[in-house]
NUDO-962316 format. One record per residue: x, y negated, z of N, C-alpha, C, O, CB in turn; residue number from 1; chain. Coordinates in pm, 1 decimal. Atoms other than C-alpha are relative to their C-alpha. Glycine has a CB too. Layout:
# residues N
<node <X; Y; Z>; <X; Y; Z>; <X; Y; Z>; <X; Y; Z>; <X; Y; Z>; NUM; A> ...
# end
This chain:
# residues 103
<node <-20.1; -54.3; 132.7>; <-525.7; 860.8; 994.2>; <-21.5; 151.2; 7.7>; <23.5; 220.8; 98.7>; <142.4; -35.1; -55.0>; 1; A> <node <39.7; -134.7; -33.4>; <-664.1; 1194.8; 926.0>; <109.5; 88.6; -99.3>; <203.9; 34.9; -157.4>; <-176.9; 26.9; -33.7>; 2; A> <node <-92.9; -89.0; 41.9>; <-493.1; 1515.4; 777.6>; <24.9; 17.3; -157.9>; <114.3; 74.4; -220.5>; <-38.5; 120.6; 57.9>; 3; A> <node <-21.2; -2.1; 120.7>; <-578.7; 1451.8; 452.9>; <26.0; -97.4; -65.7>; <67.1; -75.5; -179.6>; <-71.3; 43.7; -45.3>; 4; A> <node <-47.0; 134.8; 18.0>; <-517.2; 1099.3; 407.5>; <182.0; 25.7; 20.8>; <259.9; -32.2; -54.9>; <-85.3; -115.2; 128.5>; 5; A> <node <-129.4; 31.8; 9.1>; <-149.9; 1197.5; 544.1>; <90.9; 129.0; -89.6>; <212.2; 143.2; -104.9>; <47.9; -25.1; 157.3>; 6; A> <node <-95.8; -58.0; 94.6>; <-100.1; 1481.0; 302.8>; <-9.9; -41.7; -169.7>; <47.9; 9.8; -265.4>; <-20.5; 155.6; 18.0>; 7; A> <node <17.3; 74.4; 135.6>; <-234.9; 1238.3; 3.7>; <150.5; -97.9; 1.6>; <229.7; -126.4; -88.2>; <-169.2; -108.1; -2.8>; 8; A> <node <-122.6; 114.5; 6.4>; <34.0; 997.9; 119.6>; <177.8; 41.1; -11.9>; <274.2; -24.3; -51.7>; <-17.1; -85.5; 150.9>; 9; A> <node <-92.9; -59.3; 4.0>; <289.6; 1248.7; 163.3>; <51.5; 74.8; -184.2>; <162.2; 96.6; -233.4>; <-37.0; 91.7; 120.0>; 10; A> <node <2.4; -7.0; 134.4>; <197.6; 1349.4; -208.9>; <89.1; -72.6; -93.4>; <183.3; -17.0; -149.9>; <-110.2; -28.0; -28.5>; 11; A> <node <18.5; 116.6; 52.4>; <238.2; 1038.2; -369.9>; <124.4; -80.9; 58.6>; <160.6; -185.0; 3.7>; <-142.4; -54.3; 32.0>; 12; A> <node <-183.8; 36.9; -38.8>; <605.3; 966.4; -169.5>; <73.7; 63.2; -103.8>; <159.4; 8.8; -173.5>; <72.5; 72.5; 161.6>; 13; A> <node <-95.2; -90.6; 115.3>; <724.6; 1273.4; -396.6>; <1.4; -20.6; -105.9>; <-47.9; 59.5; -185.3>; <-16.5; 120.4; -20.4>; 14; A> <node <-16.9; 52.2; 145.7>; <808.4; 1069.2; -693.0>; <-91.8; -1.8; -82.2>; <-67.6; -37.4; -197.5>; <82.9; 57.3; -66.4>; 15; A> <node <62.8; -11.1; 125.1>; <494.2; 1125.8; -852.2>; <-36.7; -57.5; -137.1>; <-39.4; -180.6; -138.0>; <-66.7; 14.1; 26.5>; 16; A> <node <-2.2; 125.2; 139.5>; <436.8; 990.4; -1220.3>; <-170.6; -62.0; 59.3>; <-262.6; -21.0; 130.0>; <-0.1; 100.2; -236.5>; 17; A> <node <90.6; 121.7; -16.6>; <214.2; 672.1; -1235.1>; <71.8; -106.0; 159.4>; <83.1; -228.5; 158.7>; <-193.2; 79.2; 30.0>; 18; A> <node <-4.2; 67.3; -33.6>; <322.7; 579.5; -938.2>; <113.3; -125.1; 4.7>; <225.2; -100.4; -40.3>; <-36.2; 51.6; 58.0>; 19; A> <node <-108.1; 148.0; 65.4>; <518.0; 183.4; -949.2>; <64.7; 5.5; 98.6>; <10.5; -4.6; 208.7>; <-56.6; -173.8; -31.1>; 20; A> <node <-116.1; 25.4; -108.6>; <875.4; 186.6; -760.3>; <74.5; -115.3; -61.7>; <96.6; -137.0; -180.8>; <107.7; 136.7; 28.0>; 21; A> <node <-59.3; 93.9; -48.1>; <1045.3; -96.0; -660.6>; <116.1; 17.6; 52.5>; <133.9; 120.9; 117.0>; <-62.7; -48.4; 68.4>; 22; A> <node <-184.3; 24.7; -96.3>; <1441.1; -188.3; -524.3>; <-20.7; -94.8; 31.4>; <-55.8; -171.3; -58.4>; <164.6; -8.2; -67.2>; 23; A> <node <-63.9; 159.2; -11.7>; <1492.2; -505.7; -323.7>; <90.8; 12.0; 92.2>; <41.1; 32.2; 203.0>; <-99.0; -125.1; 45.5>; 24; A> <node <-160.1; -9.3; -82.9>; <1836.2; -488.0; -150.1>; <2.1; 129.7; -5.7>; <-13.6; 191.2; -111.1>; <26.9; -58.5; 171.1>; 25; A> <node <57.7; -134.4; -57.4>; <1802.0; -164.1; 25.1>; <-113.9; 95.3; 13.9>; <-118.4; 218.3; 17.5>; <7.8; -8.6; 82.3>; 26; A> <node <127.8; -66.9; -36.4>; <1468.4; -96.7; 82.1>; <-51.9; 34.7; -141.0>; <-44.3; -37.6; -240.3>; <-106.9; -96.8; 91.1>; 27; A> <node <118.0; 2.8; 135.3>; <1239.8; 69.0; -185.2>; <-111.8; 61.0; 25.8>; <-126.2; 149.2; 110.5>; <41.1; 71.4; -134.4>; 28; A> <node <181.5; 22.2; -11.4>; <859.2; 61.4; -223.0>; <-61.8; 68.6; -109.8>; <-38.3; 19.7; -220.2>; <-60.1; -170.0; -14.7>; 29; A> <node <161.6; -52.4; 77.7>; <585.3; 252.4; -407.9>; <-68.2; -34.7; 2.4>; <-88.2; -76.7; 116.3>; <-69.8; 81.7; 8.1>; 30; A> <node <124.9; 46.6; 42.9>; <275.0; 140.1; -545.8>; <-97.2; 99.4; -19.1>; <-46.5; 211.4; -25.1>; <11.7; -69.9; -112.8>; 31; A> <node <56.9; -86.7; 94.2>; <-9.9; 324.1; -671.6>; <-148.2; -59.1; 12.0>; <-135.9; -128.6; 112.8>; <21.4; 166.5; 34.4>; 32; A> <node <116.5; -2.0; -5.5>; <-401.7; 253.2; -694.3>; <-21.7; 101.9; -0.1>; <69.5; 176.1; -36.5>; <-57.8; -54.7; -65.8>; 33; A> <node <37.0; -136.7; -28.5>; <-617.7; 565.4; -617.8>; <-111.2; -61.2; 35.3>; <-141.2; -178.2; 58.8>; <77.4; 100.0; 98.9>; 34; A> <node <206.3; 6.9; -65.3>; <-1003.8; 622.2; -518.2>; <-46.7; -66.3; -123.3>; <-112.7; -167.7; -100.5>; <-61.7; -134.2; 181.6>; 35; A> <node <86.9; 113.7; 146.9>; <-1125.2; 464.3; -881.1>; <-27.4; -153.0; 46.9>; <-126.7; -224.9; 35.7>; <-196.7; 65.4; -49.6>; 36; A> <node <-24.4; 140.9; -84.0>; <-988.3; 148.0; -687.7>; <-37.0; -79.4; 76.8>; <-64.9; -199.1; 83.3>; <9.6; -66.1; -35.5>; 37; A> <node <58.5; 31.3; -155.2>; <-1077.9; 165.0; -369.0>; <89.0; -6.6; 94.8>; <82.0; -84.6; 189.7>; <-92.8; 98.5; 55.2>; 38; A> <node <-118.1; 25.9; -131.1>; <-763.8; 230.1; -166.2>; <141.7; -30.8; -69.2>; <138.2; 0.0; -188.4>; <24.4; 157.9; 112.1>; 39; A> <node <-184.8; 62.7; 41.3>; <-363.6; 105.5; -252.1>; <80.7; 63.7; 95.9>; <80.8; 21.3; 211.5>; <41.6; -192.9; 22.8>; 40; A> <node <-66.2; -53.2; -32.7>; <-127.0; 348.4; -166.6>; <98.0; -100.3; 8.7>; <96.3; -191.9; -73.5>; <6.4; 99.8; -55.3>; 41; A> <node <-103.7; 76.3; 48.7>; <217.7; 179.6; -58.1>; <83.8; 13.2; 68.9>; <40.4; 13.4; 184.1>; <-13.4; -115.8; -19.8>; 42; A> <node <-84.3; -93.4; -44.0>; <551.8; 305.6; 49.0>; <126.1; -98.1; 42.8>; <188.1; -166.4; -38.7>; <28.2; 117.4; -114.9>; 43; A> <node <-123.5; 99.4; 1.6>; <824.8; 112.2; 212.2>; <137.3; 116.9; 57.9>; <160.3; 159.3; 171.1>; <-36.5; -162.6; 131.6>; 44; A> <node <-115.7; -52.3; -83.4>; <1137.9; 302.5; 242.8>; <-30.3; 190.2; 27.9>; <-20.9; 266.8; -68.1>; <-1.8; -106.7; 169.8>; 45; A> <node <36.6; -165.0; -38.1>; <1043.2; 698.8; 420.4>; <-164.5; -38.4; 46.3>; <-242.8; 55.6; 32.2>; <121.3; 87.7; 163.1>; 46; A> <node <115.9; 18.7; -45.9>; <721.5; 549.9; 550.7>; <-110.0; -65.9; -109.6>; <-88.9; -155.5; -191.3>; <23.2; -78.6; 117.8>; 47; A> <node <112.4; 48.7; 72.9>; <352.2; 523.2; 398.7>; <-97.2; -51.0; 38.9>; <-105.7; -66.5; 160.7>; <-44.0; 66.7; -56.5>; 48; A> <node <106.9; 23.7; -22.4>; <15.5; 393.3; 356.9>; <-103.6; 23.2; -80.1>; <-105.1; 76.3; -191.1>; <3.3; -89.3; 27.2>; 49; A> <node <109.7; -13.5; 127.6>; <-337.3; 359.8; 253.0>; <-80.4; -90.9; 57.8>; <-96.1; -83.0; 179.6>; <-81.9; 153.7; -39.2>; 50; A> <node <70.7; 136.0; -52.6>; <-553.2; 31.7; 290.8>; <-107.0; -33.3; -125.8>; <-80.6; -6.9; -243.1>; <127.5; -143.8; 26.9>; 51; A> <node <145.0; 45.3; 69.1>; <-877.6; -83.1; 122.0>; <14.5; -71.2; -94.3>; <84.4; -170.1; -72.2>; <-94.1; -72.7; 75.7>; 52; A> <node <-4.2; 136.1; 89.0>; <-917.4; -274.0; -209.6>; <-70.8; -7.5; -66.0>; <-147.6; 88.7; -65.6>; <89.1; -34.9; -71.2>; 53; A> <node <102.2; -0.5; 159.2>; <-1112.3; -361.6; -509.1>; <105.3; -33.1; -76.9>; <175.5; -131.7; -54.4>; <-145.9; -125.3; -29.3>; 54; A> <node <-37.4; -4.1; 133.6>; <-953.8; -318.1; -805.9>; <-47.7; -45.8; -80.3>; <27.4; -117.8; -146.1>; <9.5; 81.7; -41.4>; 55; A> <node <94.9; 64.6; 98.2>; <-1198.4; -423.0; -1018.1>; <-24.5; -138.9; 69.4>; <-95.0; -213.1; 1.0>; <-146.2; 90.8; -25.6>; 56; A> <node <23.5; 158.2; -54.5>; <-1200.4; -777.6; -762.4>; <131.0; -52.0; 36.1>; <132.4; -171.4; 66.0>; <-101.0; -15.3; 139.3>; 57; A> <node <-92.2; 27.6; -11.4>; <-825.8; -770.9; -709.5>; <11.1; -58.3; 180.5>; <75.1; -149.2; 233.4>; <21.2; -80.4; -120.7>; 58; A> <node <42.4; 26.5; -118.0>; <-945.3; -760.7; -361.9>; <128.1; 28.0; 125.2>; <215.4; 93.7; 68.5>; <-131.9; 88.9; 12.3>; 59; A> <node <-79.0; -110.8; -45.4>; <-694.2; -650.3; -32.4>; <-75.7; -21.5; 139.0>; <-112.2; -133.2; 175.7>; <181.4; -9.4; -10.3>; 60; A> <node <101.3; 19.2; -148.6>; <-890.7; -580.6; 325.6>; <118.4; 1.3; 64.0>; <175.6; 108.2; 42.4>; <-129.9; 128.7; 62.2>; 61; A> <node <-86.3; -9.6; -77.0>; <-604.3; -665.5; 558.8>; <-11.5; 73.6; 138.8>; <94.8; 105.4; 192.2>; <29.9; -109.4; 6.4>; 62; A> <node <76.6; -53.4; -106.6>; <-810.5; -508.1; 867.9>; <45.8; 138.9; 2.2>; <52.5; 205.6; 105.4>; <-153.9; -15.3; -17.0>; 63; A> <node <34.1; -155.2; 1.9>; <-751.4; -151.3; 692.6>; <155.9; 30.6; -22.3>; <195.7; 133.6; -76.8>; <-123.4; 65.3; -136.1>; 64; A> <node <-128.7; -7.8; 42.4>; <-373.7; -226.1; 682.2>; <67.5; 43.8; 202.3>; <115.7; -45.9; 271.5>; <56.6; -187.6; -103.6>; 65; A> <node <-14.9; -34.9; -129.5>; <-302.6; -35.4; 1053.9>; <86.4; 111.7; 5.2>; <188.2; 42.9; -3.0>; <-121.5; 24.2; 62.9>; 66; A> <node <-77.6; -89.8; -33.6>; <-101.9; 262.1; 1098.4>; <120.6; 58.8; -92.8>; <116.8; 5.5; -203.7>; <-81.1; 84.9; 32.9>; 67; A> <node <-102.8; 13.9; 136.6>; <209.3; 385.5; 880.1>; <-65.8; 209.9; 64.2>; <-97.6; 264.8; 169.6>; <255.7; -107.4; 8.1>; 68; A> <node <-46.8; -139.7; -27.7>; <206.3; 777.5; 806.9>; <73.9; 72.0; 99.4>; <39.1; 188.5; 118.7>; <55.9; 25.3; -78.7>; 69; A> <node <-96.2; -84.1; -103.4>; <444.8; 900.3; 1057.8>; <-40.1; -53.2; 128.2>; <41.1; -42.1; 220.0>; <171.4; -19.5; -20.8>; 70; A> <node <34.1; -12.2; -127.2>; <217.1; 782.0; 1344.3>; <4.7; -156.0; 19.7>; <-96.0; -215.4; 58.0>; <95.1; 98.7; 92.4>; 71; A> <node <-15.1; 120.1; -23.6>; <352.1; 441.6; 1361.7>; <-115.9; -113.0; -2.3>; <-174.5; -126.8; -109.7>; <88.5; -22.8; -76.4>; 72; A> <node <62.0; 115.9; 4.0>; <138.1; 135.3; 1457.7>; <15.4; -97.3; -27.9>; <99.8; -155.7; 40.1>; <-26.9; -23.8; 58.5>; 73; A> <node <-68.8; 121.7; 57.6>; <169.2; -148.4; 1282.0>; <-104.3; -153.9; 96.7>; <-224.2; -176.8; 112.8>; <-24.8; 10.4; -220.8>; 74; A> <node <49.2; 79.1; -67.1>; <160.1; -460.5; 1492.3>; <-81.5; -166.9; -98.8>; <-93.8; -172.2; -221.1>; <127.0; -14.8; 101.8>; 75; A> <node <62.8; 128.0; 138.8>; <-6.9; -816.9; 1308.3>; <108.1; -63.7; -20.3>; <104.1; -120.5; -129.4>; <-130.4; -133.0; 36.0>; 76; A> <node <-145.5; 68.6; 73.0>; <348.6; -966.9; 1275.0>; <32.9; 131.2; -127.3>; <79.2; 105.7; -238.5>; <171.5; -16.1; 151.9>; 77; A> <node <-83.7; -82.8; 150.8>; <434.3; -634.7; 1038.6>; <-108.6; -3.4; -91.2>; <-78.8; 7.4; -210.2>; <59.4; 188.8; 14.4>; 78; A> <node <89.8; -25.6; 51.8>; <114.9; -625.2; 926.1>; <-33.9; -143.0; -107.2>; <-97.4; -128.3; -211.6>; <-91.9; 46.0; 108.5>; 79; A> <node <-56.6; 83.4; 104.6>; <192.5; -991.5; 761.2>; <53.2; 18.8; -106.2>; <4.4; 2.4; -218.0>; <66.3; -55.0; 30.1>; 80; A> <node <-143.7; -19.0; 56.3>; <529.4; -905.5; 636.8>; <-53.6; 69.8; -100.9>; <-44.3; 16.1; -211.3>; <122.2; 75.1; 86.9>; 81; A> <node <53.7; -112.5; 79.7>; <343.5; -570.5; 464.4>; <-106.3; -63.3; -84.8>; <-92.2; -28.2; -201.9>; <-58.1; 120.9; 90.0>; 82; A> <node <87.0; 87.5; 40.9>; <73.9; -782.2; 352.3>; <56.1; -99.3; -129.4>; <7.2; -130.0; -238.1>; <-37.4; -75.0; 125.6>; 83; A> <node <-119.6; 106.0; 133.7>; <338.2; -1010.6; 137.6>; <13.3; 91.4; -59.6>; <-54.2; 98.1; -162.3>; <168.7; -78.3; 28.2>; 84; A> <node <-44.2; -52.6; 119.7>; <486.2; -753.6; -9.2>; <-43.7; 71.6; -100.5>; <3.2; 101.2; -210.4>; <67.9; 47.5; 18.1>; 85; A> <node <101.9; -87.8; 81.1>; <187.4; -558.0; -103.6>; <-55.6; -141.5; -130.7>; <-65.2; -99.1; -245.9>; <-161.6; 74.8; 137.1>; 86; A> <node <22.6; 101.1; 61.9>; <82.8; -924.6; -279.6>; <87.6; -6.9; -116.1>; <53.6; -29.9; -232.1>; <5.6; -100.7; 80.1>; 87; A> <node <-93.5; 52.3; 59.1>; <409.2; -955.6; -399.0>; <19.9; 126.9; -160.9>; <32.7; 112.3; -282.4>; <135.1; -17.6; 128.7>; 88; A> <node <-13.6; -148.5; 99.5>; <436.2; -587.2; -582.5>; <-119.0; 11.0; -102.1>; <-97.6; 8.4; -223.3>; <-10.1; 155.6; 102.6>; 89; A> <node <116.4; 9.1; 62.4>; <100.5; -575.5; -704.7>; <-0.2; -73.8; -52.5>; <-95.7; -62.9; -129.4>; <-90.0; -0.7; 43.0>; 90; A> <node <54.1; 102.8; 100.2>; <125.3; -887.1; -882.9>; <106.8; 39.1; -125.2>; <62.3; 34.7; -239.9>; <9.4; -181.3; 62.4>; 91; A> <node <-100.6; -147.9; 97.1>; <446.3; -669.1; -1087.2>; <-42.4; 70.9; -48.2>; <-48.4; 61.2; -170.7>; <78.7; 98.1; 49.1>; 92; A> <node <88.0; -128.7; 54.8>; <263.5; -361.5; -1127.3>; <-125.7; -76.4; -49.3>; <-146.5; -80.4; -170.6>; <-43.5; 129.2; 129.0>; 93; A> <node <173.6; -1.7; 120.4>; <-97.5; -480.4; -1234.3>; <-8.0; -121.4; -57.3>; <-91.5; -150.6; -142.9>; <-179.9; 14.2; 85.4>; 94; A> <node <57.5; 139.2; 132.8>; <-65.9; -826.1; -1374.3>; <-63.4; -59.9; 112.6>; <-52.0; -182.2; 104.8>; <-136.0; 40.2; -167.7>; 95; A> <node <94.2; 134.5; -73.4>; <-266.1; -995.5; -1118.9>; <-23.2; -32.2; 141.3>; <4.5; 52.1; 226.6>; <-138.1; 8.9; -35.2>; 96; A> <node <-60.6; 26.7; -118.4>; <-281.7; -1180.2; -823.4>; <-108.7; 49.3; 80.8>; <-220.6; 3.3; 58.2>; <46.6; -145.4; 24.1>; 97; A> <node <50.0; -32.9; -109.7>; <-425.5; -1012.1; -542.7>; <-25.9; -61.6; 158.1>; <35.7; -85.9; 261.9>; <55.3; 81.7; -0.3>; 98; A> <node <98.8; 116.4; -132.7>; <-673.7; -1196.3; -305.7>; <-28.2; 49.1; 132.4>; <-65.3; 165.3; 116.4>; <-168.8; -38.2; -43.6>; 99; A> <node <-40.1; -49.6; -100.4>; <-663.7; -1135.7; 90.2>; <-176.7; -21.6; -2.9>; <-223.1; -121.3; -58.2>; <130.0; -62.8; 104.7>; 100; A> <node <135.4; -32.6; -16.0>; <-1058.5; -1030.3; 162.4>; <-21.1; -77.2; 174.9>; <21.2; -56.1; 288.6>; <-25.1; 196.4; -20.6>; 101; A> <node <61.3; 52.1; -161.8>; <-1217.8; -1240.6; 440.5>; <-147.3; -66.7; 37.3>; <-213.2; -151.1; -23.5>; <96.3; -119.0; 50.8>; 102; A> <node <133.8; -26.8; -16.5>; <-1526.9; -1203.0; 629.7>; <-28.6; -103.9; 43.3>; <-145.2; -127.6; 74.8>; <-43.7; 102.4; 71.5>; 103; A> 
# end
């Protein structure tokens, strides 16, 4: 993740308007589309991201779902888990169900 990808994400943590927050128990999550809906910002808790999509195909590239902001590597068991909930949120925020992209 480069320097500007982690001060877009660091942006876009700071409450900004548009973007869609979430509560489930404890944890809470941010949403946002960005890139004229190319990438899906998405925030679990203090930690972020940014992963590939079509917007206009309701698309999600799971491949581009790898590192969290603060360095962290996300292994393919979290990268599931993150994967649900990005499904799960997105179908809240935009109305529609979001399809896992496979080559």
């Amino acid at each position: 993740m480069n320097k500007s990808e982690q001060a877009q994400i660091k942006e876009l943590k700071a409450n900004i308007d548009g973007v869609h927050r979430f509560t489930d128990g404890t944890d809470k999550y941010g949403m946002l589309i960005i890139a004229r809906g190319e990438l899906l910002f998405f925030q679990e808790n203090d930690k972020g991201l940014l992963c590939e999509i079509s917007a206009r195909y309701s698309l999600i590239n799971p491949k581009t779902i790898k590192q969290w902001d603060n360095g962290d590597k996300i292994s393919e068991e979290e990268k599931d888990q993150i994967l649900a909930k990005i499904i799960h949120f997105y179908k809240i925020a935009y109305k529609n169900d979001l399809t896992v992209y496979k080559e």
